[in-house]
C-alpha positions in Angstrom: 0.0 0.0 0.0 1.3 3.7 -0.7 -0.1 6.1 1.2 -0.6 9.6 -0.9 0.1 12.6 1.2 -1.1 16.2 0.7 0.6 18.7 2.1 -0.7 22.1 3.5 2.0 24.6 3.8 5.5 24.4 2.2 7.1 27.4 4.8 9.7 26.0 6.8 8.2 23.0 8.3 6.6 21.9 5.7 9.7 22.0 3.2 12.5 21.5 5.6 10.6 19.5 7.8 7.9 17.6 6.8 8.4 17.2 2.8 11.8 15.1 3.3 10.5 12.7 6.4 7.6 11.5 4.7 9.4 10.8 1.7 12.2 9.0 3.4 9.2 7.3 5.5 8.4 6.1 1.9 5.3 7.8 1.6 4.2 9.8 -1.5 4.0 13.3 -1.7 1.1 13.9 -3.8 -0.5 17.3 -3.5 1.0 20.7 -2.0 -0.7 24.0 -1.0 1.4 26.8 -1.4 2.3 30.2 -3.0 5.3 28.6 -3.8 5.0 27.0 -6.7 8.5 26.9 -8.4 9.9 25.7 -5.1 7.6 22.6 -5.2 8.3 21.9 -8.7 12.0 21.8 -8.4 12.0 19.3 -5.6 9.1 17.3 -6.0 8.6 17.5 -9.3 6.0 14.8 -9.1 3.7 16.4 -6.7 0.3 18.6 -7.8 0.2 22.3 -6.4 -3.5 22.7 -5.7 -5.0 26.4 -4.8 -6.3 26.0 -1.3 -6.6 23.3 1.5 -10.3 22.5 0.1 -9.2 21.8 -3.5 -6.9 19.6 -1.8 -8.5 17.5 0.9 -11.4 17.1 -1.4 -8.9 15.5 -3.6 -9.2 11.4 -3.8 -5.7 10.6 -5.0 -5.0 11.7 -1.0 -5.0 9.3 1.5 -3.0 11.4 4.2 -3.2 15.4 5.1 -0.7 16.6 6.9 -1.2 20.2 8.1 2.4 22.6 8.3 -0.2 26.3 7.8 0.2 29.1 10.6 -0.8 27.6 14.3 -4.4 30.0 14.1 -5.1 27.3 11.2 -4.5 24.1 12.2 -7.8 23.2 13.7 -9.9 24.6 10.6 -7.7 22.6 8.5 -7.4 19.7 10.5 -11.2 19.2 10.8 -12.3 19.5 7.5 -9.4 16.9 6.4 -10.9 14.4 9.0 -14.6 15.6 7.8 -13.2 14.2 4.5 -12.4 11.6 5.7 -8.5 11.8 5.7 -5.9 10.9 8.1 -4.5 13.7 9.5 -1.3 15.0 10.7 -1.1 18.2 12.5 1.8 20.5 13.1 2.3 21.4 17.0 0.4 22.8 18.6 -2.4 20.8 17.6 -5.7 23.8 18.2 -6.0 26.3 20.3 -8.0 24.5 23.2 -8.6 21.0 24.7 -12.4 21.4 23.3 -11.1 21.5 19.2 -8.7 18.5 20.3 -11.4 16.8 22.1 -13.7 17.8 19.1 -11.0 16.9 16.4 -10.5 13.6 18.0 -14.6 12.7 17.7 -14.4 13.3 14.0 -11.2 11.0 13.5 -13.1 8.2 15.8 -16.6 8.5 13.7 -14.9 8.8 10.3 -12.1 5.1 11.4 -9.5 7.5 10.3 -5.8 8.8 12.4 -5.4 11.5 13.8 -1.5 12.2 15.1 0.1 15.4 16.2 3.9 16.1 15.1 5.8 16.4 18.3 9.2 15.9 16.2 11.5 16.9 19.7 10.7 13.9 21.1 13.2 12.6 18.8 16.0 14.8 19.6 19.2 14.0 19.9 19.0 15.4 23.9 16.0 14.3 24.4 16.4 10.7 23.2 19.7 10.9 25.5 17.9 11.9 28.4 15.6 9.3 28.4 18.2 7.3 28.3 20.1 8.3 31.2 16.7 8.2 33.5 15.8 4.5 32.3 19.0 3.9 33.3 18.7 5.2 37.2 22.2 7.2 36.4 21.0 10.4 38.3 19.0 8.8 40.8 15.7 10.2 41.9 15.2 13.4 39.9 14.5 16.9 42.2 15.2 19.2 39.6 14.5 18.9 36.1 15.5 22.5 33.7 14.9 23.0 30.3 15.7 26.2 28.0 14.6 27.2 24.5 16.6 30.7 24.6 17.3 32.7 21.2 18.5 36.0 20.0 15.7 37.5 17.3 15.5 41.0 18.6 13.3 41.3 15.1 9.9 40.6 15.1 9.0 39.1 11.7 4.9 38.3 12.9 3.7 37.2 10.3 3.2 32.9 11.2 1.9 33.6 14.8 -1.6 34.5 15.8 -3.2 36.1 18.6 -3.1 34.1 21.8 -6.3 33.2 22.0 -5.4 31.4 18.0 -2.4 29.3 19.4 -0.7 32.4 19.0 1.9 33.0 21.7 5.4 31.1 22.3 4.0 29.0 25.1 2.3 27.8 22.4 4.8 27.6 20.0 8.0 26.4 21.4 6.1 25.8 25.1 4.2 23.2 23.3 7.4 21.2 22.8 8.9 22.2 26.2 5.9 20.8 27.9 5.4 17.5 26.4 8.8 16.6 26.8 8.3 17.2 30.7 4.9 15.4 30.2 6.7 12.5 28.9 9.2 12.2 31.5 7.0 12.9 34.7 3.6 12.7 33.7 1.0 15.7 35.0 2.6 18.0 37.5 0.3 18.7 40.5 0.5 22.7 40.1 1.9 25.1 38.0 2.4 28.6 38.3 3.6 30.9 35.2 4.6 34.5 33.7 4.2 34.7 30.2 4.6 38.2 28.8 5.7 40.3 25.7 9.7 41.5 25.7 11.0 42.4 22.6 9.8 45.9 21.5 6.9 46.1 19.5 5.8 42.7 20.0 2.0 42.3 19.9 1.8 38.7 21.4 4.0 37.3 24.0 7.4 36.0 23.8 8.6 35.0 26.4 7.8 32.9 29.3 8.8 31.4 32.6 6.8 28.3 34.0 7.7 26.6 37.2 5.5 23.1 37.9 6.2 20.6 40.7 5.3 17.2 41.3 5.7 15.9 45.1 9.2 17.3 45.9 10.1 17.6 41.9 10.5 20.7 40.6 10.3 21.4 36.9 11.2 25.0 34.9 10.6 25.6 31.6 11.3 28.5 30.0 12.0 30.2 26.2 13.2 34.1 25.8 14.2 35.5 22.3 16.6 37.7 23.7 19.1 35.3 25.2 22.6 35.0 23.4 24.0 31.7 22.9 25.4 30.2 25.8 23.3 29.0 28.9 22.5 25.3 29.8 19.5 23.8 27.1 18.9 21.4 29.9 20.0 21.2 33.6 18.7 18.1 35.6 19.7 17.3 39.5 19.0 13.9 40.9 20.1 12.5 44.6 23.1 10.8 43.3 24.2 12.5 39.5 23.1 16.0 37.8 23.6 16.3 33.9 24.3 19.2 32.0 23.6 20.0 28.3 24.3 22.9 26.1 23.6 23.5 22.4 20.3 22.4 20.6 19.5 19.3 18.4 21.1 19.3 14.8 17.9 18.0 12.4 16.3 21.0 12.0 19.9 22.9 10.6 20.8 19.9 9.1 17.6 20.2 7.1 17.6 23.4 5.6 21.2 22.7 4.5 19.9 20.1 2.6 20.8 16.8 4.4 18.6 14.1 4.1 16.6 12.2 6.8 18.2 9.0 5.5 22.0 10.6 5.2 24.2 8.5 7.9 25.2 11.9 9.2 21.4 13.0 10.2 20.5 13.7 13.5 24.1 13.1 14.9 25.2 16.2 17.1 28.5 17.9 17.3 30.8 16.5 19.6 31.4 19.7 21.3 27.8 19.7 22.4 28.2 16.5 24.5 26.3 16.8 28.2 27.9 16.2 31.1 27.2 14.1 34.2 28.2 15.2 37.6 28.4 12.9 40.6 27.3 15.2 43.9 29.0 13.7 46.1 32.5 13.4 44.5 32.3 16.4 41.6 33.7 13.4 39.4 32.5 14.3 35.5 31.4 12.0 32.8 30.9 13.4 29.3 27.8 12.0 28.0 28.1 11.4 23.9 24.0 12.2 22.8 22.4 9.5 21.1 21.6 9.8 17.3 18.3 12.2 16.6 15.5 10.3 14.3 12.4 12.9 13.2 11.5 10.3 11.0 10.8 7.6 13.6 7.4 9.7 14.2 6.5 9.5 10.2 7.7 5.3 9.9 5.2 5.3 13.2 2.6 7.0 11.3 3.0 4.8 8.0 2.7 1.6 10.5 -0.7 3.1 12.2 -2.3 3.7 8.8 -1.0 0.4 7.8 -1.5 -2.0 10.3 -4.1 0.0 12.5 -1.9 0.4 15.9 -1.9 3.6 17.8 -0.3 6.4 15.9 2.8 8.0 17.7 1.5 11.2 19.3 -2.4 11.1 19.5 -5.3 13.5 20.8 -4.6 12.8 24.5 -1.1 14.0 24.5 -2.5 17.2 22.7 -5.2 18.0 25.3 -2.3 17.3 28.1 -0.4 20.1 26.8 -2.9 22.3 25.7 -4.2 21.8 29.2 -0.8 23.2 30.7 -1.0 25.8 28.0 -4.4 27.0 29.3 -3.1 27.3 33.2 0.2 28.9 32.4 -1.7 32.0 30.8 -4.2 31.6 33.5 -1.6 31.5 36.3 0.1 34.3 34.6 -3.1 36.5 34.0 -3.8 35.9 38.1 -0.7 36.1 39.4 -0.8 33.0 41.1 0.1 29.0 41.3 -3.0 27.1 39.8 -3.4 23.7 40.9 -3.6 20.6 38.7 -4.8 17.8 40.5 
């Protein structure tokens, strides 16, 4: 079976992202909506550039939509696809709300079709590492767990983000990968308390943010700023017997747009240089900690295998509404100045 794809969006994630995984995942890319015409004929010289997301998803050469438009988009798109009866995936963060999820999710259910969200940094190299290192017990029990998403873009370019209240802000943009990485190594916190707010001048939607959650005696910060110059910890975590540091960011996304390809040997595998480090408490003794190889396209070869052989598809509806649910009490705990509970 090949599964026909139709892509909505050709911008950065879905050229440098999506375009190459699903074709390495040996799926066909079929249909494109995009402005950039030119860009799709060069490189995928067998796919159709259709006008609008309707032309497309009313198309019946498609058997898979996968959604890359701006964030304030994704649940229009995503429901008509499913109201087509496509599979569907959609770019984080999924919708605005738990209700579209929740709503999105019905559709899939009463039309037998997926529906899958593309949480690609669960596949970092880090990330993959620092599952790694806590199946392992090397830290011990964890206390302190400290993850970073810090750039420099002093410009505002405002164009792909919404208004918050569209999946707008960067709690929803780069908080939505933040969070579900913490999601998938602790599970739901029992409070969280936040401070998401505007920095850069002449931003119209906020920025920046600051969220500190704890479970029991685990405390976990997250936190992105787009005034930050390279430098400071991506990831700081402290357990009873080891802590582990790690600097830099994961290399598939740069790798990408320079034109490496998903299945190139040399894909996902992170500078030397940017190696963590693992610090016994007691005895300051240091390890360095080589990361493990990143794989994107593990999420798209578990996609092909759900439409194929009807398993669960790699990031569903329930892991959405988890993080939208975050989402909606770091904005709330911002807006009221206070620590909301989540139990």
């Amino acid at each position: 079976m090949t599964i026909r794809v139709g892509l909505i969006g050709f911008g950065v994630a879905g050229r440098y992202f999506h375009a190459p995984l699903l074709t390495a995942a040996g799926v066909r890319l079929q249909a494109v909506v995009t402005s950039r015409r030119d860009e799709v004929r060069t490189l995928y010289p067998d796919a159709t550039v259709v006008t609008t997301h309707s032309d497309l998803v009313a198309r019946d050469d498609v058997d898979l939509v996968v959604i890359a438009s701006p964030s304030h988009l994704h649940y229009e798109h995503a429901r008509l696809a499913l109201g087509a009866g496509k599979h569907v995936i959609v770019d984080k963060p999924a919708s605005a709300s738990v209700a579209e999820v929740e709503d999105l999710d019905r559709v899939a259910r009463a039309q037998g079709v997926k529906f899958a969200v593309f949480q690609n940094r669960r596949w970092d190299a880090d990330f993959l590492t620092i599952q790694q290192l806590l199946r392992e017990d090397r830290l011990g029990e964890i206390t302190s767990f400290r993850a970073r998403w810090d750039r420099f873009r002093p410009e505002i370019a405002g164009k792909w983000l919404g208004p918050p209240s569209a999946a707008g802000d960067m709690v929803y943009d780069l908080g939505s990968h933040l969070i579900d990485q913490a999601l998938c190594l602790f599970g739901r916190p029992d409070w969280i308390q936040a401070d998401v707010f505007a920095q850069r001048r002449g931003a119209t939607i906020d920025d920046t943010f600051d969220i500190l959650m704890g479970k029991g005696p685990l405390r976990i910060s997250l936190a992105a700023s787009c005034l930050a110059a390279p430098g400071d910890w991506r990831y700081v975590i402290h357990g009873l017997q080891k802590s582990f540091f790690k600097p830099g960011i994961d290399p598939q996304e740069d790798q990408s747009r320079a034109g490496l390809q998903p299945l190139d040997a040399r894909f996902g595998i992170e500078a030397a240089s940017l190696a963590g480090t693992l610090v016994a408490g007691a005895t300051g003794v240091a390890d360095i900690v080589p990361s493990m190889q990143g794989r994107w396209l593990t999420f798209y070869e578990r996609m092909k295998q759900s439409i194929e052989e009807d398993v669960p598809v790699p990031v569903g509806a329930a892991d959405a509404a988890a993080i939208l649910e975050i989402i909606a009490a770091a904005h709330r705990s911002s807006s009221e100045g206070r620590r909301i509970p989540l139990l």
